[in-house]
C-alpha positions in Angstrom: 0.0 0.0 0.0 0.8 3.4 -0.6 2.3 5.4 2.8 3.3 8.4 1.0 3.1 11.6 3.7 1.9 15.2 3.0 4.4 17.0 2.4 6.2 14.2 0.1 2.9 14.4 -2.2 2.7 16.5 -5.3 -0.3 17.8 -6.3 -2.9 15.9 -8.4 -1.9 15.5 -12.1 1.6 16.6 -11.7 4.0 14.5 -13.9 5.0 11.7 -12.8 2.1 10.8 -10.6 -1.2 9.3 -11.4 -4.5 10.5 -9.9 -5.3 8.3 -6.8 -8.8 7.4 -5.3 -9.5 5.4 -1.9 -12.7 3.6 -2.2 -14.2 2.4 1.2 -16.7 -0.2 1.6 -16.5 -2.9 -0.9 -20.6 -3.7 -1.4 -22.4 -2.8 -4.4 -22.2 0.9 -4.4 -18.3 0.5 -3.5 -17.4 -1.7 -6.1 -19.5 0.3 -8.6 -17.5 3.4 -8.1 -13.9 1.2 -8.0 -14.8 0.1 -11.5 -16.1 3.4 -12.9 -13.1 5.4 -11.9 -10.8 2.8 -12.6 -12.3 2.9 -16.3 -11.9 6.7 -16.5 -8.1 5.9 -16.0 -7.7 6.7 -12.0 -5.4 4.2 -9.8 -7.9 3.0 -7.3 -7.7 1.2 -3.8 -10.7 -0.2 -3.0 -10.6 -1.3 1.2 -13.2 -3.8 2.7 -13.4 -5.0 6.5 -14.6 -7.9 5.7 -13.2 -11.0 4.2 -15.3 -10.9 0.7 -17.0 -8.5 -1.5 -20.8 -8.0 -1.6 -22.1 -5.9 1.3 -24.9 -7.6 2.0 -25.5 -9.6 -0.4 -23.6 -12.7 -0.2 -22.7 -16.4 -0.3 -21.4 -18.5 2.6 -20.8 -22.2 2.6 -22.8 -24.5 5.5 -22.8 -28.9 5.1 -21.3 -28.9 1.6 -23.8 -26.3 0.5 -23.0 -22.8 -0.7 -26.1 -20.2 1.2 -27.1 -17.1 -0.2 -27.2 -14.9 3.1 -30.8 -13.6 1.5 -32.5 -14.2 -1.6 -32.4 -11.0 -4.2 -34.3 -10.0 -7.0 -34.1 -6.8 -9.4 -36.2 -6.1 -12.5 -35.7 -5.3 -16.0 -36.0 -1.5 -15.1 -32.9 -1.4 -13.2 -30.1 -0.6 -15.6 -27.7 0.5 -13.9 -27.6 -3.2 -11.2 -27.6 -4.7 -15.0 -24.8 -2.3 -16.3 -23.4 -4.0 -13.2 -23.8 -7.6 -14.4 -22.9 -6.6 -17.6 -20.0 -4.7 -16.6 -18.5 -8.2 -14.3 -19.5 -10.4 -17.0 -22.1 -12.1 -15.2 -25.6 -10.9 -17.1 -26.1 -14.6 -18.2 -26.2 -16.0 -14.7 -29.2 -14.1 -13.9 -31.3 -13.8 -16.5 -35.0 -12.2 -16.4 -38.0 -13.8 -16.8 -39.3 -13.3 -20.6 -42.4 -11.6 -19.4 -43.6 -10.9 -16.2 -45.6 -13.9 -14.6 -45.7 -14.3 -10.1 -47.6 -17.3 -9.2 -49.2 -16.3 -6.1 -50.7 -18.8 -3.7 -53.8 -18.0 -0.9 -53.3 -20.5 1.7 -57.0 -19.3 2.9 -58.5 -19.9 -0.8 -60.4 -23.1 -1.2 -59.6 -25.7 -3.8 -59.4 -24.5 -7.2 -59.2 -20.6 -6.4 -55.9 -20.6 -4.2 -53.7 -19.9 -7.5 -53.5 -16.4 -8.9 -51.0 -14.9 -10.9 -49.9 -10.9 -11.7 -48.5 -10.8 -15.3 -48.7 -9.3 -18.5 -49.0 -8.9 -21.3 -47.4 -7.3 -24.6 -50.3 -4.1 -24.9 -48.7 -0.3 -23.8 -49.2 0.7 -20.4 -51.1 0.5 -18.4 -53.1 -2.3 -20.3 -50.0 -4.8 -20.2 -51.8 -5.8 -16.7 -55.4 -5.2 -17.6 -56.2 -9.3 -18.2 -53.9 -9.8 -15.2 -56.1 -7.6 -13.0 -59.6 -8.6 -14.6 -58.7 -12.5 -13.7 -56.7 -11.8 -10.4 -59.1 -14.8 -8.1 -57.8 -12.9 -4.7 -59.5 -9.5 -4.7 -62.9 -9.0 -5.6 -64.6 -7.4 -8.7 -65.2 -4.4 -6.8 -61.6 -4.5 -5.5 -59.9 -5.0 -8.6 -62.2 -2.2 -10.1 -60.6 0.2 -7.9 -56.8 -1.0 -7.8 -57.2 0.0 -11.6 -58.3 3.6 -10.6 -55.7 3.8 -7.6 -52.8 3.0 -10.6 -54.2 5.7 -12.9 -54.1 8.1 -10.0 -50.6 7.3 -8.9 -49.4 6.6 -12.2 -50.3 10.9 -11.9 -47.9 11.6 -9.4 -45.1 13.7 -9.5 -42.0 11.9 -8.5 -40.7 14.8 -8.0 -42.6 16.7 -5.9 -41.3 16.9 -2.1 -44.1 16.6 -0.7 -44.7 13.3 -1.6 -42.0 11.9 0.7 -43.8 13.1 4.1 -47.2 11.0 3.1 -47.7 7.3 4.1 -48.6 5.5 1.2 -50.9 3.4 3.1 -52.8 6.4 3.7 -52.8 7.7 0.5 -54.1 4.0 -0.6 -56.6 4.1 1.7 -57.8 8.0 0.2 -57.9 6.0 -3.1 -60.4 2.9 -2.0 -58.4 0.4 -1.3 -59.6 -1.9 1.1 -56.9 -3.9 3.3 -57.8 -6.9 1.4 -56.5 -4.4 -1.8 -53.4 -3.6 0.4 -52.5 -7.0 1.5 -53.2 -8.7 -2.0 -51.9 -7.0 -4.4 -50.1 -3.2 -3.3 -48.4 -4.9 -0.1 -47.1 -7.8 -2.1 -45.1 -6.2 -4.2 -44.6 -3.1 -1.8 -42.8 -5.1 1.1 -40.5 -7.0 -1.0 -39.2 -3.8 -2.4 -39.5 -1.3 0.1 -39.1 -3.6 3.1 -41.7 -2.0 4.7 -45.4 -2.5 4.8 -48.0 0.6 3.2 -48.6 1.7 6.1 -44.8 2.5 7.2 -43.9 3.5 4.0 -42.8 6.6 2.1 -45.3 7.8 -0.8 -42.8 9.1 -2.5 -40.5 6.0 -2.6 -43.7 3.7 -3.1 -45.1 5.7 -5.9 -41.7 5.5 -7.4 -41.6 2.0 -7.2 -44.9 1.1 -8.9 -44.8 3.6 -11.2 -41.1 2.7 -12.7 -41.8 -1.2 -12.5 -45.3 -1.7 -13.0 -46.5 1.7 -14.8 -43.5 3.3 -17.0 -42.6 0.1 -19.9 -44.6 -3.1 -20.4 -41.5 -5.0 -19.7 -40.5 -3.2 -16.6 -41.5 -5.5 -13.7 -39.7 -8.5 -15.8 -38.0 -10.2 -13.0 -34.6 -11.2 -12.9 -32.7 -13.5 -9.9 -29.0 -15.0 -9.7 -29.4 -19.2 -11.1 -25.8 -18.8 -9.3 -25.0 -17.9 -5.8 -24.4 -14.1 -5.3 -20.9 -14.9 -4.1 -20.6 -16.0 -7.7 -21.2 -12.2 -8.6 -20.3 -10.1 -6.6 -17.6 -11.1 -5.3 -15.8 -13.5 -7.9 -16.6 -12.3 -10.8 -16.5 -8.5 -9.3 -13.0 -9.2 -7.9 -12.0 -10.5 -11.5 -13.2 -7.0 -13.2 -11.5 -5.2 -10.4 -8.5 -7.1 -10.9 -8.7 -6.4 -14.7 -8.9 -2.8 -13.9 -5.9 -2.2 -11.8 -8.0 -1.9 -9.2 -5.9 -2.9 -6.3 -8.4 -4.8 -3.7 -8.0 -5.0 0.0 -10.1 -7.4 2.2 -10.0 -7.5 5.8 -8.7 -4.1 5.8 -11.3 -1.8 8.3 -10.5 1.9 8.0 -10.6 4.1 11.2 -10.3 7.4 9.8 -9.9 10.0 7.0 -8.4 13.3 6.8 -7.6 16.1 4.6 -4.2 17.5 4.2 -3.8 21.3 3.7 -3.1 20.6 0.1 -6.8 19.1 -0.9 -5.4 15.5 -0.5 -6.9 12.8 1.5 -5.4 10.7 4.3 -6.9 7.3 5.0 -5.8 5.1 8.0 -6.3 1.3 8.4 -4.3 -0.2 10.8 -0.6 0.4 11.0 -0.9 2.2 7.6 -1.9 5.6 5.9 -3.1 5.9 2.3 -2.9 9.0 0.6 -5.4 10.0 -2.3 -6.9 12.7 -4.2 -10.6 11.4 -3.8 -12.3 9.3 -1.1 -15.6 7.6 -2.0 -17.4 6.4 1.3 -19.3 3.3 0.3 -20.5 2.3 3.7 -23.7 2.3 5.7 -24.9 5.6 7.2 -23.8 4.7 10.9 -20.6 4.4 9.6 -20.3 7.2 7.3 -21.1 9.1 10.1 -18.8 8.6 11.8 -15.9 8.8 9.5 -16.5 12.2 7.8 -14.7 14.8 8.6 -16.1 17.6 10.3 -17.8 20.0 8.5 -18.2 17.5 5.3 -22.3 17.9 5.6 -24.3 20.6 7.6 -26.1 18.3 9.1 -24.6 14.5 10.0 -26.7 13.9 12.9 -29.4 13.2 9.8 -27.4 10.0 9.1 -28.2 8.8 12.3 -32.1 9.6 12.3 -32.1 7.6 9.1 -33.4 4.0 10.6 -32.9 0.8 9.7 -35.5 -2.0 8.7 -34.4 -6.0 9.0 -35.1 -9.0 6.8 -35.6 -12.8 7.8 -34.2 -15.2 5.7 -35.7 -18.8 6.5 -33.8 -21.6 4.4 -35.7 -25.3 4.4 -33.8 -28.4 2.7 -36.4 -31.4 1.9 -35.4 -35.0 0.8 -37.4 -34.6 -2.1 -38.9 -32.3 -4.8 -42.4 -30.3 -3.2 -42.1 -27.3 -5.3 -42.4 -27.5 -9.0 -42.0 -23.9 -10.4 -39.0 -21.1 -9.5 -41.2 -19.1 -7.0 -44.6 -17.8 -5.6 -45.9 -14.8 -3.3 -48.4 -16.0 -0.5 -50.6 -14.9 0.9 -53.2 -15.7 4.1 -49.7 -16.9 5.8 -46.8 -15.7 7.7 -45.0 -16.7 4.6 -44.3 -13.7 1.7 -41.5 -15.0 -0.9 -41.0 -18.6 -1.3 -37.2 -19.7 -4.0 -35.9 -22.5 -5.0 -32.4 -22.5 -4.3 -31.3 -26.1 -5.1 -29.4 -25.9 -7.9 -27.9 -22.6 -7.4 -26.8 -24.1 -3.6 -25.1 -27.3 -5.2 -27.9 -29.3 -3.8 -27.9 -32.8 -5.0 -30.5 -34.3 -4.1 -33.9 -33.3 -2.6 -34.9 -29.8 -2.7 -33.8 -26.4 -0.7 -36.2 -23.6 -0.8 -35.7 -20.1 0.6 -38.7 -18.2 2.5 -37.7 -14.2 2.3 -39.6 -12.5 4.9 -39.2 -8.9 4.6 -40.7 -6.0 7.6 -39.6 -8.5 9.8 -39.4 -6.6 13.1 -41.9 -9.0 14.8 -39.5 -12.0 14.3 -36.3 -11.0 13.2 -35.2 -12.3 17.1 -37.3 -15.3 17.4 -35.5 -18.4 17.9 -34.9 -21.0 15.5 -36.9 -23.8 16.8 -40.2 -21.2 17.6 -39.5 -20.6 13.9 -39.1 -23.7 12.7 -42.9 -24.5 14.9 -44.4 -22.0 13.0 -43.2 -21.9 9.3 -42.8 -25.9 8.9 -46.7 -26.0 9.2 -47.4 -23.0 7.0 -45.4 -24.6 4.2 -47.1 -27.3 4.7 -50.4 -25.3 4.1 -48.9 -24.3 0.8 -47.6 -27.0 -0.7 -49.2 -30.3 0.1 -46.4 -32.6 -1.3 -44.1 -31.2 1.7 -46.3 -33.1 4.0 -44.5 -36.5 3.3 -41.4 -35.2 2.9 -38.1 -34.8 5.5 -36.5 -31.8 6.8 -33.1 -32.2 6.0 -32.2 -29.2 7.5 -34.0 -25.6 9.0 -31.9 -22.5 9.1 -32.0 -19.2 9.2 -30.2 -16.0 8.0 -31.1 -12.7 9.9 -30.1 -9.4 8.9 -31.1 -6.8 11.3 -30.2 -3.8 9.6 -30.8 -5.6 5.8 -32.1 -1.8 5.1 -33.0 1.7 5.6 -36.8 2.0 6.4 -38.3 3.8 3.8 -40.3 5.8 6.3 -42.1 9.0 5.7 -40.0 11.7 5.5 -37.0 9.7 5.2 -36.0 11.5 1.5 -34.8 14.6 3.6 -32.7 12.8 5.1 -30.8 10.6 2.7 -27.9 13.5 1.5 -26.2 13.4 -2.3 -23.0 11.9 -3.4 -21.3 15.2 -3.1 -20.0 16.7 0.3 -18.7 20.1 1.2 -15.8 18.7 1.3 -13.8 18.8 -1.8 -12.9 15.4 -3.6 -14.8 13.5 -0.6 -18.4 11.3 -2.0 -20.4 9.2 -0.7 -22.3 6.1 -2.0 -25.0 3.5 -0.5 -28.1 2.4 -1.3 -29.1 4.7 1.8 -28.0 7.8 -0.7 -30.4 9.8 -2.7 -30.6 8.2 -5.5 -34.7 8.6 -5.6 -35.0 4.8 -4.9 -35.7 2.5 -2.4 -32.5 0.3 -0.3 -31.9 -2.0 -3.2 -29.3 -3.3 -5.7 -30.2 -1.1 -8.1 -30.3 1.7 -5.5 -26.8 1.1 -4.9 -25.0 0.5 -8.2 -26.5 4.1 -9.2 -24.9 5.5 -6.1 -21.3 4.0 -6.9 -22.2 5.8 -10.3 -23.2 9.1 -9.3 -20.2 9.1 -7.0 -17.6 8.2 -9.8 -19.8 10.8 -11.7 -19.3 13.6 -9.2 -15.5 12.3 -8.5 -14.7 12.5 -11.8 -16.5 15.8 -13.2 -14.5 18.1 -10.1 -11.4 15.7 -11.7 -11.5 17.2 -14.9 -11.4 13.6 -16.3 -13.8 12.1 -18.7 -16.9 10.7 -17.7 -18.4 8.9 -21.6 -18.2 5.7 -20.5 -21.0 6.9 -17.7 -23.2 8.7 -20.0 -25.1 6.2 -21.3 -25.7 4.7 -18.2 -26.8 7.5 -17.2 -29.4 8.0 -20.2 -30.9 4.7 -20.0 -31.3 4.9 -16.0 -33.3 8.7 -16.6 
């Protein structure tokens, strides 16, 4: 590593020195902004405390089996996560569906009416989903009546309008008819796997962005897309590999404690027992940590990182001796259970069959022991999928992360600052940014973007190979 001091440091873009960035945080966002300034021709040191890439969206191996940490999903309409894939030449180990289709399963619906599905079809918006809606067995014809009104009024909103962050969806959906039936049915089911939160916690503006980009803005922009590999695979592997390609030099296991700025606009970052000098710092990190590594005076108002809260997913992981599952995935509903995968091939499974429950807003149960967990969801899959009833456990596990996101609460877009800080040639980049959405994948890769973006615009260096990203995300 670099230990070059102050006053041995010529300024940026003298001869005989390249430009230097630090990148901290070696997630989504982290890696996204490595890559991008590494491409516009920066040397780049890209620091991670822990021992892989990924952030939060990992692999890890358990019995011979390699476990995704928590099932993940994105949709056609986020180009920049698949500039990402794209960019780490893994696009073809997640593919998306060819059209929109959720099988969606009422475990309260009698025989012959617990099978629904939301798809579409080819038609403009917004009559891709009108057969979808007009067939849809779990709301009624009243119901589904005015979930088609509901999406011609928010498909009217103003995304950019402030004032849309301090309303509660869930209010605004019950303004607009919706019965709670409505809400759980259809709104909540997409609403909580993406926002992580249910209506009624939730920001409007974030909501409304979410429906009306994936469900309201391209017939094909719901399309879902998932990892047939394990996200280790991708963002860490193969996103090491296009680091590596890029001269980006990648530390692991390498926590920083502190960053600085000399009196000559260069940066100072300390891990242990070593400095790193640099002429931009991109803090990839979450916004506890952020906090409380910027440098004083960096934002007017840090303590906002702080009030930015933090919203936990449950990840429940089942292996069977046999095969009870016969398509990709389904939604539920009248049941504890939300998302329901199958992850045996991606997990190296052999034989039997391992699905993976994602149980989002999971503040109730995100503490709950194992076997009280294992009581309750055991049964409810059984409720679900009658061939489970004659088949063995293998194995019951479960992933918890506590802090999987920030809540999309109302208010919360005040909160969430921009790449840039007033501190010159520092960024920052998380899903937790503002980047307009809510704390996913997609979230995150555009923050590593608009960092690199920012970084490299007060660089005087070129930014084309950004531009079109940045075309086909607007």
């Amino acid at each position: 590593m670099n230990d070059t001091t102050q006053d041995e440091a010529p300024d940026a873009g003298s001869p005989g020195r390249p430009t230097t960035a630090v990148v901290v945080g070696g997630g989504l966002a982290g890696t996204t902004a490595a890559l991008a300034l590494a491409d516009a021709g920066i040397r780049v040191t890209l620091l991670e405390g822990r021992p892989r890439l990924g952030g939060l969206a990992f692999s890890f191996q358990r019995d011979g089996l390699t476990v995704d940490n928590g099932q993940h999903v994105y949709l056609r309409c986020c180009t920049a996560y698949r500039w990402f894939l794209d960019r780490v030449e893994g696009a073809a180990l997640a593919p998306l569906q060819d059209r929109l289709d959720v099988p969606v399963l009422d475990a309260e619906a009698p025989a012959g009416r617990r099978l629904g599905r939301i798809g579409r079809t080819a038609l403009p918006v917004p009559l891709h989903l009108a057969r979808s809606l007009a067939t849809y067995p779990h709301l009624s014809l009243a119901e589904r009546a005015r979930v088609g009104r509901a999406a011609l009024a928010l498909k009217g909103l103003d995304l950019a309008d402030p004032a849309l962050d301090a309303q509660s969806f869930g209010g605004w959906l019950a303004a607009h008819g919706q019965s709670e039936r409505a809400i759980e049915a259809l709104w909540d089911l997409v609403g909580v796997a993406t926002l992580n939160a249910v209506a009624g916690d939730s920001s409007l503006g974030l909501a409304a962005m979410v429906f009306k980009t994936g469900l309201l803005s391209d017939p094909g922009a719901a399309d879902i897309g998932w990892a047939r590999v394990p996200l280790g695979e991708l963002h860490d592997r193969l996103a090491r590999k296009a680091l590596d390609s890029a001269g980006v030099r990648t530390e692991v296991r390498t926590r920083v404690t502190s960053i600085s700025q000399h009196e000559n606009g260069r940066w100072s970052v300390q891990v242990p027992g070593e400095t790193l000098d640099a002429d931009t710092v991109v803090l990839a990190v979450p916004q506890r940590e952020a906090h409380d590594l910027l440098p004083e005076g960096a934002l007017d108002a840090p303590e906002r990182l702080l009030e930015i809260g933090t919203a936990p997913i449950l990840n429940i992981h089942v292996v069977y001796d046999r095969k009870v599952l016969s398509r990709p995935f389904f939604a539920a509903l009248g049941s504890p259970v939300q998302w329901v995968f199958d992850r045996t091939e991606a997990s190296g499974l052999k034989e039997g069959q391992y699905l993976a429950l994602s149980q989002s807003a999971a503040q109730d149960e995100i503490d709950t022991p194992v076997a009280a967990l294992r009581e309750r969801y055991l049964p409810e899959l059984e409720r679900l999928l009658p061939h489970t009833r004659d088949a063995e456990v293998r194995d019951f596990f479960v992933t918890r992360e506590r802090t999987a996101t920030f809540a999309p609460t109302p208010g919360v877009g005040r909160l969430r600052p921009g790449a840039r800080t007033k501190a010159p040639g520092l960024y920052l980049a998380g899903a937790w940014t503002a980047t307009g959405w809510p704390a996913t994948m997609e979230s995150a890769v555009r923050s590593g973007v608009s960092a690199a973006d920012a970084a490299l615009a007060a660089l005087g260096r070129p930014r084309d190979h950004l531009f079109e990203l940045f075309e086909e995300a607007a």
